[in-house]
C-alpha positions as CSV (number, residue, x, y, z in Angstrom):
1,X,15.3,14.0,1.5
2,X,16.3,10.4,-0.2
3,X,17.8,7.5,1.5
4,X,18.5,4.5,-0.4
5,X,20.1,1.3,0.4
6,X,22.8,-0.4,-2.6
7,X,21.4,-4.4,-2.2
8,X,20.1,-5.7,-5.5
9,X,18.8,-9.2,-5.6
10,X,19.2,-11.6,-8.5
11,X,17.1,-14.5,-9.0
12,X,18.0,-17.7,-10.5
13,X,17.6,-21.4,-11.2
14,X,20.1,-22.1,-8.7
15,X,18.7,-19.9,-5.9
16,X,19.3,-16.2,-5.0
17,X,22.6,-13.7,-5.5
18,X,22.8,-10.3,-3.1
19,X,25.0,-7.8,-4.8
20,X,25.1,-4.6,-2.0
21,X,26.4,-2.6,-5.3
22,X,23.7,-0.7,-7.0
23,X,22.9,3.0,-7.7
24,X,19.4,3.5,-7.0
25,X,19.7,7.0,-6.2
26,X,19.8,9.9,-9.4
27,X,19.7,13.0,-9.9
28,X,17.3,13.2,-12.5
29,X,18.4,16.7,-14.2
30,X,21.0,19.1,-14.3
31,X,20.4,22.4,-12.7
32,X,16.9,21.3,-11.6
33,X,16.3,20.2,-7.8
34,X,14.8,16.8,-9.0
35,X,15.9,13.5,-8.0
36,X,14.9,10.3,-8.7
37,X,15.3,6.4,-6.7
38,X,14.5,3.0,-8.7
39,X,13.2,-0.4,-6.6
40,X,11.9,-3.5,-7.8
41,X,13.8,-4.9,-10.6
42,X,16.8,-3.0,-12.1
43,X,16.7,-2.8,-15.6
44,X,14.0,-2.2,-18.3
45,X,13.5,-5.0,-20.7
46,X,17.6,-5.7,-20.1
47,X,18.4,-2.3,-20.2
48,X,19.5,-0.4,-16.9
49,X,17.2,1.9,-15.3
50,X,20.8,3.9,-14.2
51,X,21.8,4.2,-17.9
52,X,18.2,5.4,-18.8
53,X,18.6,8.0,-16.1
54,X,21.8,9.3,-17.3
55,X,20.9,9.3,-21.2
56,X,17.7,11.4,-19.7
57,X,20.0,13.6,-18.0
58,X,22.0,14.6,-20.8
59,X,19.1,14.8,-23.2
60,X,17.2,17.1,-20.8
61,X,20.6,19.5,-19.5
62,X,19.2,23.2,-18.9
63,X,15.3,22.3,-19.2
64,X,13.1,22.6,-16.1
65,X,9.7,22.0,-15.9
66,X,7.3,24.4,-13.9
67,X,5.6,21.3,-11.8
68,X,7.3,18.1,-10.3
69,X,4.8,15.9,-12.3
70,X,5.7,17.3,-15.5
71,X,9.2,15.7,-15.3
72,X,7.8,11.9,-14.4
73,X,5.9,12.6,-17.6
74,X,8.5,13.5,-19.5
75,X,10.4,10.9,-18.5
76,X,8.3,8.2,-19.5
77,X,7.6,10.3,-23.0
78,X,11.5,10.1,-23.4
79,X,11.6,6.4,-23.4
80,X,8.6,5.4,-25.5
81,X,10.4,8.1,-28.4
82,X,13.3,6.2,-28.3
83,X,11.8,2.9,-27.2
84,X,12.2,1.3,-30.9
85,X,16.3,2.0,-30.1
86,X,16.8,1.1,-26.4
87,X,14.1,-1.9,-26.7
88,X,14.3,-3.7,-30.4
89,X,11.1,-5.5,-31.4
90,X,12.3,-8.8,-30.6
91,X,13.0,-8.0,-27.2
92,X,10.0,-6.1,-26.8
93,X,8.3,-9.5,-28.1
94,X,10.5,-12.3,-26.2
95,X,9.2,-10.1,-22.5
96,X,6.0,-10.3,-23.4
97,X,5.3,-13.7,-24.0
98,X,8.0,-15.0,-21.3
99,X,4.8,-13.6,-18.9
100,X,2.2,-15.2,-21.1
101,X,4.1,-18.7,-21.2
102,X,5.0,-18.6,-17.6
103,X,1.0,-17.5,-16.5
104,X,0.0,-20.5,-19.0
105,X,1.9,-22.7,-17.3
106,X,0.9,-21.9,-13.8
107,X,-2.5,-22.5,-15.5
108,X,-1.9,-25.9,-16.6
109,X,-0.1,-26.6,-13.0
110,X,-3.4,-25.8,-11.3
111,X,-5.5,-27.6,-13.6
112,X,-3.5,-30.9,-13.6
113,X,-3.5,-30.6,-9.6
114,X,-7.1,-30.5,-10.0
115,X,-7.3,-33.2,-11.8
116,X,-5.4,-34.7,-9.8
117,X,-7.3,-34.5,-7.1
118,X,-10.8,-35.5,-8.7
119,X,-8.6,-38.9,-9.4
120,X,-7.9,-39.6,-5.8
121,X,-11.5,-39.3,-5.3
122,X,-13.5,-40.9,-8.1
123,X,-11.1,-43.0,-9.3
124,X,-11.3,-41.8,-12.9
125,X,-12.1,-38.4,-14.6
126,X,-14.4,-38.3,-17.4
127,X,-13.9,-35.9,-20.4
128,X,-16.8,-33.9,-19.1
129,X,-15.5,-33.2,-15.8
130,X,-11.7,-32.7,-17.2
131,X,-13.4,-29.6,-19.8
132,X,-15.5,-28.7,-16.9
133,X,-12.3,-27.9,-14.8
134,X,-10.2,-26.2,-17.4
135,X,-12.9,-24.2,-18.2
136,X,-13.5,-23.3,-14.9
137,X,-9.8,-22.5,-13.9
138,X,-9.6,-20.3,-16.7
139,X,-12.6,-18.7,-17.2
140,X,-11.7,-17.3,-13.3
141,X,-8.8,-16.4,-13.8
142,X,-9.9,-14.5,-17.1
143,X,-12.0,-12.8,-15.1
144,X,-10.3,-11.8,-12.3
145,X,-7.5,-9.9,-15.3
146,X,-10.5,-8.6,-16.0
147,X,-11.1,-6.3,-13.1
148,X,-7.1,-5.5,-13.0
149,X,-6.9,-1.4,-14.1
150,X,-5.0,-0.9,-17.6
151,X,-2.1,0.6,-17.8
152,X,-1.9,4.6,-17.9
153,X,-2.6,5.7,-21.1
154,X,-3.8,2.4,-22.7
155,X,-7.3,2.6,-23.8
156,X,-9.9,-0.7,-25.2
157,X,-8.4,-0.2,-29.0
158,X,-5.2,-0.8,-27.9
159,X,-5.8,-4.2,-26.7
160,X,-7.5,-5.0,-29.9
161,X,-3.9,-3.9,-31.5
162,X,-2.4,-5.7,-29.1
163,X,-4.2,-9.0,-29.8
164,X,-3.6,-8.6,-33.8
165,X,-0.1,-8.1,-32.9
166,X,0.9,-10.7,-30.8
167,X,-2.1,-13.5,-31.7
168,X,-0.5,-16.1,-33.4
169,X,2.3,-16.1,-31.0
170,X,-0.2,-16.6,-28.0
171,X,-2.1,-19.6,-30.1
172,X,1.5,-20.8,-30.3
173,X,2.2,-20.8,-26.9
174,X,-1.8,-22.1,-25.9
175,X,-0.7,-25.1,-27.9
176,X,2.6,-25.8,-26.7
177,X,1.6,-25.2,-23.1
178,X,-2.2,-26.3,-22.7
179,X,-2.5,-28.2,-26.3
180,X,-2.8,-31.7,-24.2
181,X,-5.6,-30.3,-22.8
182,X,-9.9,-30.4,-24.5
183,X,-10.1,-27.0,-25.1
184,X,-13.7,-25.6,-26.0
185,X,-13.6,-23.2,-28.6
186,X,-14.7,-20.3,-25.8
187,X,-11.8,-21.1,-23.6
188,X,-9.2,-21.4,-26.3
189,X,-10.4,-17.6,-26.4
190,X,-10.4,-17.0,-23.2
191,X,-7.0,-18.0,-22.9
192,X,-5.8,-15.4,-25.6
193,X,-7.5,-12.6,-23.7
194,X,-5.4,-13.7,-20.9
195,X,-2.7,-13.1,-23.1
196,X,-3.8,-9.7,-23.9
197,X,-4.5,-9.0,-20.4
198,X,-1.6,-9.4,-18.8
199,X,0.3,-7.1,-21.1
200,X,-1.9,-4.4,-21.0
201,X,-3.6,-4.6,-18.0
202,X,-1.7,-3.6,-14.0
203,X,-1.4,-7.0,-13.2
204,X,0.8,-9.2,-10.1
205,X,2.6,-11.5,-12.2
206,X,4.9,-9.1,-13.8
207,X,8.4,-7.9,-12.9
208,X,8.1,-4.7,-12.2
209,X,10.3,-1.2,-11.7
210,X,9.0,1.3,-9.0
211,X,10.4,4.7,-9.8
212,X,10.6,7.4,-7.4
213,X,10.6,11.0,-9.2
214,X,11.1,13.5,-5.8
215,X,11.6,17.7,-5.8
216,X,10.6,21.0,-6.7
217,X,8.8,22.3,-9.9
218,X,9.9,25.6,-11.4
219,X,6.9,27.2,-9.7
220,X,6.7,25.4,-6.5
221,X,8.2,26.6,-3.1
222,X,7.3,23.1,-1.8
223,X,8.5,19.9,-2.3
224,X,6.7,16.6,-4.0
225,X,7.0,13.2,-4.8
226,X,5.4,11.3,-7.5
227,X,5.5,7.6,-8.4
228,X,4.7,4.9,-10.7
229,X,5.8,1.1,-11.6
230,X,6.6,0.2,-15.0
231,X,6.4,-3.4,-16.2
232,X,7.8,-3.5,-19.6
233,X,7.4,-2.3,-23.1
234,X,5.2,-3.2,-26.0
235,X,4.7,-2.0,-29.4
236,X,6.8,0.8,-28.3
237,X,4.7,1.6,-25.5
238,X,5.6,1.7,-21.6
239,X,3.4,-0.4,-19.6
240,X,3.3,2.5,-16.4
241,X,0.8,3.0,-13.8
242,X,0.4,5.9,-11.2
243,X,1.1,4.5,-7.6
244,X,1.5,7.7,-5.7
245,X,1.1,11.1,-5.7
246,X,2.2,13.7,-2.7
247,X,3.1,17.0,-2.2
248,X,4.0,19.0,1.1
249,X,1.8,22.0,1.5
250,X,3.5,24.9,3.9
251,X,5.0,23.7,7.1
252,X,4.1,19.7,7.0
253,X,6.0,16.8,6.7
254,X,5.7,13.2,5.5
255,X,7.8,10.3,5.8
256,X,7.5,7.5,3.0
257,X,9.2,4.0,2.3
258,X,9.2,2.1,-1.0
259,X,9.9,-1.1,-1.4
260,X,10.6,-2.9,1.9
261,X,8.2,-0.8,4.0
262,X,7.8,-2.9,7.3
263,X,10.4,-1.4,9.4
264,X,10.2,1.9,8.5
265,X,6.1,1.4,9.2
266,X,6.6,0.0,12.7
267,X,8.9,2.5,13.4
268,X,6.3,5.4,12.5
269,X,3.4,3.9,14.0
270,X,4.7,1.8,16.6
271,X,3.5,-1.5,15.5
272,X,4.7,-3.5,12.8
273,X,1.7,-3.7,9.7
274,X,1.2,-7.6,10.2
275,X,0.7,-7.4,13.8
276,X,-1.4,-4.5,13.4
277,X,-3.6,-6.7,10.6
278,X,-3.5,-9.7,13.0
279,X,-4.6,-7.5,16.1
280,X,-7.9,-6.3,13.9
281,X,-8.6,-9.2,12.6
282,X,-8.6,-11.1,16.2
283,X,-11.0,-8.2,17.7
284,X,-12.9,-8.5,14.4
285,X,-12.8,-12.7,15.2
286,X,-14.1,-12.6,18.7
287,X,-16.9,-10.2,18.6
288,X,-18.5,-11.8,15.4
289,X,-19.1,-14.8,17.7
290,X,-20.6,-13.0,20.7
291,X,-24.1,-12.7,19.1
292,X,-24.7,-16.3,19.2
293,X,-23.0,-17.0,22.7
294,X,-25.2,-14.4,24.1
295,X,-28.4,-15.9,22.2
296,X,-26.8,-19.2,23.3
297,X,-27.3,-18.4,26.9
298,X,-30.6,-17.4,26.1
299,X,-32.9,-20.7,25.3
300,X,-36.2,-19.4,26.6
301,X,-36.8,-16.6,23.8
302,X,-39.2,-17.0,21.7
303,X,-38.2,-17.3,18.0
304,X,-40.1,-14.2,16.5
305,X,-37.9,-12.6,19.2
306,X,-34.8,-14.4,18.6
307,X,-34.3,-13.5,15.4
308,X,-35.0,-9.7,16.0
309,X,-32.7,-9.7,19.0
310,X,-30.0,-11.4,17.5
311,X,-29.7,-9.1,14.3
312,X,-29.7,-5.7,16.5
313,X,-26.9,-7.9,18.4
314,X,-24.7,-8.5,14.8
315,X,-25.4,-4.8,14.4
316,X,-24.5,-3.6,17.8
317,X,-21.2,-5.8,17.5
318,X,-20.7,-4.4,14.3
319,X,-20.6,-1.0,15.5
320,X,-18.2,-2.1,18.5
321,X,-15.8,-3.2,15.5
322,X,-15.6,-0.3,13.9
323,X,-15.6,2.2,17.1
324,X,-12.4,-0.3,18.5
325,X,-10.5,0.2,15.1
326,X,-11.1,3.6,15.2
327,X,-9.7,4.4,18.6
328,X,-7.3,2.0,18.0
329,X,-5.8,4.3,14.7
330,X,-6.4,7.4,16.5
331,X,-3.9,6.4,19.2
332,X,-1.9,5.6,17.0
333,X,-1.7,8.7,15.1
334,X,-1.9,10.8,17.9
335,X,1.1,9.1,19.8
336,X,3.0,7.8,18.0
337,X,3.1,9.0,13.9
338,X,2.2,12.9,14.8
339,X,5.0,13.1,17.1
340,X,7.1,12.1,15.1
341,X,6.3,14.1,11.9
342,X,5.6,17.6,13.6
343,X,9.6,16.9,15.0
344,X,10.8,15.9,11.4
345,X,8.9,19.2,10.1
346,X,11.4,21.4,11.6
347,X,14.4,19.4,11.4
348,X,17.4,20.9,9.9
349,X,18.6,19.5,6.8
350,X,21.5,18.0,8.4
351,X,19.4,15.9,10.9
352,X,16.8,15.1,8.4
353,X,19.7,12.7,6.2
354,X,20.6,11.1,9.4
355,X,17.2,10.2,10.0
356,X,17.0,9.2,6.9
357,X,19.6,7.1,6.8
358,X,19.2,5.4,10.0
359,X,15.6,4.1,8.8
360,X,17.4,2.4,6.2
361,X,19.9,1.1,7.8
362,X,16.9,0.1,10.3
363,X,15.7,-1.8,8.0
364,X,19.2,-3.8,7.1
365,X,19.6,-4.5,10.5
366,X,16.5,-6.6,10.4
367,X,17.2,-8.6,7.7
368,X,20.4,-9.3,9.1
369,X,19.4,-10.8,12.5
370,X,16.6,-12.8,11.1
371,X,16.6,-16.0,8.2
372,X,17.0,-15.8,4.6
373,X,18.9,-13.6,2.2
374,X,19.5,-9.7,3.2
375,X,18.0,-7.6,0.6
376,X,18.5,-4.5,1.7
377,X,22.1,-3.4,2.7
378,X,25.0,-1.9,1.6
379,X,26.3,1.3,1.6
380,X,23.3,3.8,1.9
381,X,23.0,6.9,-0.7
382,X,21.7,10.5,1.0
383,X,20.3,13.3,-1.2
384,X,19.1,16.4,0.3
385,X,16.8,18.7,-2.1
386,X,15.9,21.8,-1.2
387,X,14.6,25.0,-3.7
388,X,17.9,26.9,-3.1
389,X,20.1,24.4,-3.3
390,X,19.1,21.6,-5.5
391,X,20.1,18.6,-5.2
392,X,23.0,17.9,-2.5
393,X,24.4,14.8,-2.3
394,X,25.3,14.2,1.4
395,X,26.6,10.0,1.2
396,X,27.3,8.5,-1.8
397,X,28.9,5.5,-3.0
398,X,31.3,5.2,-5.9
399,X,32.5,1.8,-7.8
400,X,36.0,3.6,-7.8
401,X,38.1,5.6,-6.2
402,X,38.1,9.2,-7.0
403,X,41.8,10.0,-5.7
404,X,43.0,7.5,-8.6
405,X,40.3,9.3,-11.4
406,X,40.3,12.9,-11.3
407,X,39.5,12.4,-15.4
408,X,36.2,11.4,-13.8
409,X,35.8,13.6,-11.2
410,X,36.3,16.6,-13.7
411,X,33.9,15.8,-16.0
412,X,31.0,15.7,-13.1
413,X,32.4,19.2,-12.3
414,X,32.2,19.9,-15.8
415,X,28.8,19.0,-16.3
416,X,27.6,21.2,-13.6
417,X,29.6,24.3,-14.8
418,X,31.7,23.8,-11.8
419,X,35.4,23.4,-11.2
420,X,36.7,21.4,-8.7
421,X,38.0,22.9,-5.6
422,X,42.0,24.2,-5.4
423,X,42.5,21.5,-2.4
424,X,41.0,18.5,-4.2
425,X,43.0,19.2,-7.6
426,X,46.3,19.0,-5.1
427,X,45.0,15.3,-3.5
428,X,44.4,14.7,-7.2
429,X,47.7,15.6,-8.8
């Protein structure tokens, strides 16, 4: 079962546009129960994920795979061998170092309030403190790129070619960004592996695509879902990393948002996830302070004691911690989110796209009734896939009115092998 809302949210100079118009629901392949949503950003380097999706479609007519993860794979396959077409190189190029400019100049932001700062307080900075903070700010931040997984299928080498590719364009934007600044030889490097980093490593500062690939293999009687975000292209290459993986096994059930999860959560688990991370961090709070209130009201201890007693009390509170956070999860798995999935489990497919639906729609309604822009509304799109019948649209939006294009309307028939029915052809005529 899919459920997905039609708000797409543009962001611009002048502030931020809510169109409640988009098709982020697809069947992925003709004649195969596969289907497949899109969150995040829209498009791929400028190009519609919707019109990749259909151009996939028609490529891939007749061909099923014998597992659901064979077809995410092949998806992604199909766009890096035609990535040179869909994405030329100086798109390709102009993505990549809009994130390199735009991390370089967060950079230089930070480092100038620094500066800044060391001002207010001595008065003047001296050349030795001003390197000492840009190196500093960047060699962190090098670092922490560092520790950011690369993305799947990228290996060492490929940074190397990545760097060859693309170096004198990073030295050209080092030195119109951060070319005021005393760069040491080491950091002017650094800030190229930054560069290279953020293209080819999983990293934050990217837009990025979630996509959603959802149904049945050739050979499987149950259905399952895989996932993974895709940030852009390079040397022909798809920048994608695996987010998710999961797959029903007999009679089970799961229930998982993308995107805009927070609703959807609380409604499982009867507690919204930032309450839930406030109300464990408060218990965490309090008990870390009850050792020294208890060896507080204990002066008269001798210190070879003291210091015994008090670290069997940080480990005794410790314990307390986790055995509160434990109970606290178990209730609420066993009341609230197993409740609700062993009733989902046996839900008729009819019931199931209500649900469905109404936790989207669940999460509108919140957006609605509280500040700032709605980014999830609009009409909602409802798939049902199941092993006999494929994929079954049960809502879905169109940008025109089928009545006034039965051209249209024929040709979806005709790519299924289907005709449309004797009553429709007479609202058609």
């Amino acid at each position: 079962m899919l459920a997905a809302d039609s708000a797409v949210t543009l962001q611009t100079d002048e502030g931020t546009k809510v169109y409640n118009t988009a098709n982020k629901l697809h069947l992925l392949v003709e004649d195969a129960p596969v289907g497949v949503m899109v969150s995040g950003s829209a498009n791929l380097l400028q190009v519609p994920w919707e019109t990749i999706i259909k151009l996939y479609r028609q490529h891939r007519t007749g061909k099923v795979f014998q597992h659901l993860s064979e077809y995410a794979g092949d998806l992604i396959k199909f766009i890096e061998e035609r990535a040179k077409e869909y994405f030329p190189e100086e798109v390709q190029r102009q993505s990549i170092l809009a994130i390199v400019k735009s991390v370089y100049e967060d950079l230089r932001a930070e480092i100038d309030d620094w500066l800044d700062r060391l001002r207010l307080w001595e008065g003047a900075v001296s050349r030795k403190s001003n390197q000492h903070v840009t190196d500093t700010t960047v060699n962190d931040f090098n670092e922490h790129l560092r520790e950011l997984s690369l993305h799947d299928d990228w290996r060492p080498e490929d940074e190397s070619k990545l760097r060859e590719e693309y170096e004198a364009d990073f030295e050209s934007i080092r030195a119109e960004v951060l070319g005021q600044l005393d760069l040491s030889t080491e950091t002017a490097d650094q800030l190229i592996s930054i560069a290279v980093n953020l293209i080819t490593r999983c990293n934050p500062f990217a837009e990025s695509s979630q996509v959603v690939v959802a149904g049945y293999g050739e050979r499987e009687l149950f259905p399952s879902l895989v996932t993974f975000d895709a940030q852009g292209v390079a040397m022909n290459r798809l920048f994608t990393r695996t987010t998710r993986s999961l797959a029903v096994r007999g009679v089970a059930a799961f229930v998982e948002p993308f995107a805009q999860d927070e609703m959807v959560s609380t409604f499982l688990n009867g507690i919204g996830p930032e309450y839930r991370g406030f109300v464990n961090r408060v218990v965490k709070d309090a008990l870390a302070g009850l050792p020294e209130v208890m060896m507080t009201a204990m002066p008269d201890i001798a210190d070879s004691d003291r210091r015994g007693l008090e670290s069997r009390l940080r480990s005794a509170v410790g314990n307390v911690a986790l055995w509160l956070s434990s109970q606290l999860a178990g209730y609420r798995v066993e009341n609230h989110v197993n409740p609700v999935v062993d009733t989902i489990k046996w839900m008729p497919k009819e019931e199931m796209a209500q649900l469905a639906e109404a936790l989207v729609n669940l999460t509108s309604v919140k957006g609605r009734v509280t500040m700032g822009p709605e980014t999830v509304g609009g009409p909602v799109d409802v798939a049902v896939i199941s092993k006999g019948d494929g994929f079954v649209w049960v809502q879905r939006k169109h940008y025109f009115d089928p009545i006034l294009n039965p051209r249209i309307i024929g040709k979806y028939y005709r790519d299924a092998g289907t005709t449309p029915t004797t009553s429709y052809r007479k609202e058609t005529e």
